[in-house]
C-alpha positions in Angstrom: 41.5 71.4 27.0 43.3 68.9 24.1 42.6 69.1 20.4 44.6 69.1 17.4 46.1 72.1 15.5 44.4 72.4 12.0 45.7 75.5 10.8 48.8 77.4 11.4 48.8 80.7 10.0 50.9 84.1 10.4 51.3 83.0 14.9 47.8 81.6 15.3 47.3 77.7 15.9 43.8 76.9 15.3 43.3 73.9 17.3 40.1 71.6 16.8 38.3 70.0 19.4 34.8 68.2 20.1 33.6 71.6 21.2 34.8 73.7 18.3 37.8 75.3 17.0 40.1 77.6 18.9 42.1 80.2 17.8 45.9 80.0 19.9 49.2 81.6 20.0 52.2 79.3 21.5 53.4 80.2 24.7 56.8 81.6 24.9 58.7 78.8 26.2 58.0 77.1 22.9 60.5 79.5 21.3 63.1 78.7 24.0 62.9 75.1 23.7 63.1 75.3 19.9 60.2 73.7 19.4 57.4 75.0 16.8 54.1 73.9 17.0 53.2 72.2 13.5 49.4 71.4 12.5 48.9 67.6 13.1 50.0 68.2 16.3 48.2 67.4 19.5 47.9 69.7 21.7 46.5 70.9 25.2 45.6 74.6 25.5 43.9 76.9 28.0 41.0 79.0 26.0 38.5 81.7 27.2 35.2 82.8 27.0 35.9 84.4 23.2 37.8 80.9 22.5 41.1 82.4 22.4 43.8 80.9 24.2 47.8 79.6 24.6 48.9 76.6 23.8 50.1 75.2 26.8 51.9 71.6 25.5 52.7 69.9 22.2 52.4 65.8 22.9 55.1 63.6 21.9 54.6 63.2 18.0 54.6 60.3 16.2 56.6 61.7 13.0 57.0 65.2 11.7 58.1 66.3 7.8 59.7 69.4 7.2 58.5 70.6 4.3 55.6 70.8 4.7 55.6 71.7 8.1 53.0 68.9 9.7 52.9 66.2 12.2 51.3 63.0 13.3 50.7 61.8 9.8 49.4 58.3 10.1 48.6 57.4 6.2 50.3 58.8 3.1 47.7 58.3 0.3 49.5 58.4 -3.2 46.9 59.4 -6.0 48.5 57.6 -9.5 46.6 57.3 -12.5 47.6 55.5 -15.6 46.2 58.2 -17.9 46.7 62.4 -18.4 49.1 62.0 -16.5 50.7 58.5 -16.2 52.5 57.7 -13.0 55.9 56.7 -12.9 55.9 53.7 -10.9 59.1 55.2 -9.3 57.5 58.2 -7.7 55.3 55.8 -5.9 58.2 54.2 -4.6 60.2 57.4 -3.7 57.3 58.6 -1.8 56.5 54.5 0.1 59.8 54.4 1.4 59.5 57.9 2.7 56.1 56.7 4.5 58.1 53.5 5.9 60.9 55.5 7.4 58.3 57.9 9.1 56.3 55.0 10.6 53.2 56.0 7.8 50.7 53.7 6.5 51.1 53.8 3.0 47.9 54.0 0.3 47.9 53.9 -3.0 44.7 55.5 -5.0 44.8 54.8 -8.8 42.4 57.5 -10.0 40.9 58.0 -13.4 39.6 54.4 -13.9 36.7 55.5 -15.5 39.1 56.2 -18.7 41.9 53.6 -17.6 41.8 50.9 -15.0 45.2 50.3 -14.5 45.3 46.5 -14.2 49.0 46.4 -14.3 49.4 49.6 -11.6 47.2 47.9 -9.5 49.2 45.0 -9.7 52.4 45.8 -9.0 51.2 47.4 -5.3 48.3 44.8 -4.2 50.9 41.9 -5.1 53.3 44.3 -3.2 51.3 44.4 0.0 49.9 48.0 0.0 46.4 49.3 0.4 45.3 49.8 -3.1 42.3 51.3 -4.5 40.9 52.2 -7.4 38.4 55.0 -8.0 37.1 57.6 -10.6 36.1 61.4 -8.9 34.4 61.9 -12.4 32.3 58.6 -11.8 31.8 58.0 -7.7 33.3 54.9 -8.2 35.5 53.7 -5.3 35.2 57.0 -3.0 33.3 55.2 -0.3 36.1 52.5 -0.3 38.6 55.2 0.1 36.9 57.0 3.0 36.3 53.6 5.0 40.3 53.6 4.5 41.0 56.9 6.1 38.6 56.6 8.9 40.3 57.8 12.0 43.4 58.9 10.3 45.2 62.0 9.9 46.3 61.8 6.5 48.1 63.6 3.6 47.6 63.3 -0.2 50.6 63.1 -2.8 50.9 62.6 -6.6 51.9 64.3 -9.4 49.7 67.0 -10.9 46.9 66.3 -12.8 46.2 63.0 -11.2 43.0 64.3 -9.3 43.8 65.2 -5.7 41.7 68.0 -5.8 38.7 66.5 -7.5 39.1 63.2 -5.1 38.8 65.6 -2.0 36.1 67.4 -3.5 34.3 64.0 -3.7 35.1 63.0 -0.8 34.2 65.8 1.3 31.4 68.1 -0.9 29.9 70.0 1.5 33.2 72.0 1.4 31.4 73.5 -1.8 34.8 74.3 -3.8 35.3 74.0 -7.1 37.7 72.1 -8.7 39.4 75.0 -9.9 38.9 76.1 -6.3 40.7 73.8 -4.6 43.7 73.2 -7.3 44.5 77.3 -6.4 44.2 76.6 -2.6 46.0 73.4 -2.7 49.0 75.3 -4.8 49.4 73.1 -7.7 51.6 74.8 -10.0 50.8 78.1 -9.2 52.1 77.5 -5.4 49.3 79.6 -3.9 48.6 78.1 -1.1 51.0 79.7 1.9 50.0 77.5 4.9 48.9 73.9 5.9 45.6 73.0 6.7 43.6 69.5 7.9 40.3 69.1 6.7 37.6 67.0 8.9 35.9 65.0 6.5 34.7 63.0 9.6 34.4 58.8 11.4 37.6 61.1 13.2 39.6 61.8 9.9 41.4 64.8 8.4 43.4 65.1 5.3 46.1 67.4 5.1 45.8 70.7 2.3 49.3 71.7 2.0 51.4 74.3 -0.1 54.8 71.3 -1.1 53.4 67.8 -0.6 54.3 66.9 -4.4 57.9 67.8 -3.4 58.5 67.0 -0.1 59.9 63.7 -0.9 63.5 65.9 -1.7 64.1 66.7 1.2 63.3 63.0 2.6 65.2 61.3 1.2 68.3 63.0 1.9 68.1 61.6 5.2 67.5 58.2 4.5 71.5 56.0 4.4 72.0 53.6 1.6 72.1 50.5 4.2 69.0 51.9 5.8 67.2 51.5 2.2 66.8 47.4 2.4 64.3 48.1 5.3 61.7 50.3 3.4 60.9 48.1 1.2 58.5 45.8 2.2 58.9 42.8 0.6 62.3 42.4 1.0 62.2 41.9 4.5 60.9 37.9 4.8 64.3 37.6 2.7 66.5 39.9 5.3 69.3 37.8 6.8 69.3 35.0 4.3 71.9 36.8 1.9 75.5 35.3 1.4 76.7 38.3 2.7 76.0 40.5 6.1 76.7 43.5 4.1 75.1 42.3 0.5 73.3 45.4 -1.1 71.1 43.0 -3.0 72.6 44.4 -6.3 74.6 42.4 -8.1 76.1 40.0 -4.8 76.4 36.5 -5.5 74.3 34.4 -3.1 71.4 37.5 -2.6 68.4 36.2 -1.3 66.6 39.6 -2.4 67.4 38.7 -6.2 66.5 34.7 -5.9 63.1 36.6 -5.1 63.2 38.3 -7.8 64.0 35.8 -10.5 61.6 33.5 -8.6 58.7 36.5 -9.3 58.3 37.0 -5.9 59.3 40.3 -6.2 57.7 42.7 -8.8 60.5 43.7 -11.3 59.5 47.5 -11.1 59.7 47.5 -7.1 63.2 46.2 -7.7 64.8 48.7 -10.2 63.1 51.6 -8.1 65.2 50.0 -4.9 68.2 50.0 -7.0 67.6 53.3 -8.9 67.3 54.7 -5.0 70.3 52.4 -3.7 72.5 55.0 -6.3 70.9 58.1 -4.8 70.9 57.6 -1.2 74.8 56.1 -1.7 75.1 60.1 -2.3 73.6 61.4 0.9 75.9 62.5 3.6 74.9 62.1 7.0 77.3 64.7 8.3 76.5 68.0 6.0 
């Protein structure tokens, strides 16, 4: 049989499937391959009558994060708002270059429009060529929007705290029946509670990841991403790729850049910018080889 692991907790992969969910341990030869089976992952298992079972492969993945330990992630959805809290357009950007190197779809979900609409948040990533939404969890408004988006995906929410997560899931998915209270415990925020990842089905063939570090993860990211790598993550800078004075320009301060002709020419958003060159310093501190 083939499903997909949805919970991994204390040796047991519980792995979904059209005909239910099974509880698995990994077969042996997992450990001597070094390879850990990580929720998100696809997987084909033998099961019996009590649907218990081994796993018996992991299928190639399509991208795996560390921390938190999941696979197969096919949209990062990055809940902003531009009220208690306001997002620092920078986090988004940390956290959309992360989902370019992985091969992610990147969304971005301003919530909280019922008290703020964000015109100028909303800007700056629709102009940039992003999936962006707006919605309110207190209101309704925009949740059906947001589950046409992940239809068929296995995705994973990020934001800072306070910017809804917990109440947007609870929206979208309310036959869970958790509180909002509920889910912020289970989810980890602040309190770090939560000790394992889990995918939700909130069905049309979509789960969204609940896991204990998603706020964080981007750390460990983007110490693996080279400062000449950076130029490639960032969307809109690619039409202009090739066209600098210079093989090796940086698109800093280079005479002849193409990248900042762009930029004085408003064809690149001045915030997208000054997050590239803001991350241009930290990755030019990353070393491949520790």
């Amino acid at each position: 049989m083939t499903g997909i692991i949805v919970k991994a907790l204390s040796g047991f992969y519980y792995v979904s499937t059209g005909d239910g969910v099974f509880e698995c341990r990994a077969r042996g030869k997992f450990r001597l391959d070094g390879r850990t089976p990580l929720v998100g992952d696809k997987v084909s298992f033998n099961a019996d009558i009590n649907g218990k079972g081994y796993i018996e492969r992991i299928f190639e993945r399509k991208n795996f994060f560390i921390r938190p330990a999941v696979a197969n992630i096919d949209a990062l959805v990055f809940i902003a708002a531009n009220t208690n809290p306001v997002t620092d357009p920078f986090l988004i950007d940390r956290v959309s270059v992360i989902a370019e190197e992985a091969g992610c779809e990147f969304i971005v979900c301003i919530n909280k429009t019922d008290i703020n609409s964000a015109d100028e948040l909303y800007g700056i990533y629709s102009d940039s060529g992003f999936v962006t939404l707006r919605t309110s969890a207190e209101t309704g408004a925009g949740i059906e929007e947001l589950k046409n988006a992940l239809k068929g995906k296995i995705c994973a929410f990020t934001g800072n705290s306070g910017v809804g997560k917990s109440s947007l899931l609870n929206a979208i998915v309310p036959e869970l029946g958790l509180e909002v209270g509920a889910v912020s415990e289970k989810l980890g925020r602040g309190k770090h509670t939560t000790r394992h990842v889990e995918l939700f089905s909130v069905g049309d063939g979509c789960f969204i990841a609940d896991t204990p570090g998603f706020a964080s993860f981007d750390i460990i990211m983007m110490n693996t991403i080279e400062k000449q790598e950076l130029q490639y993550y960032f969307r809109e800078f690619k039409t202009y790729l090739g066209d600098c004075r210079f093989n090796d320009c940086a698109h800093l301060k280079e005479p002849g850049c193409a990248v900042t002709e762009a930029l004085e020419k408003k064809r690149i958003m001045p915030s997208r910018y000054a997050s590239y060159a803001r991350l241009y310093e930290l990755t030019a501190q990353n070393k491949p080889w520790d």
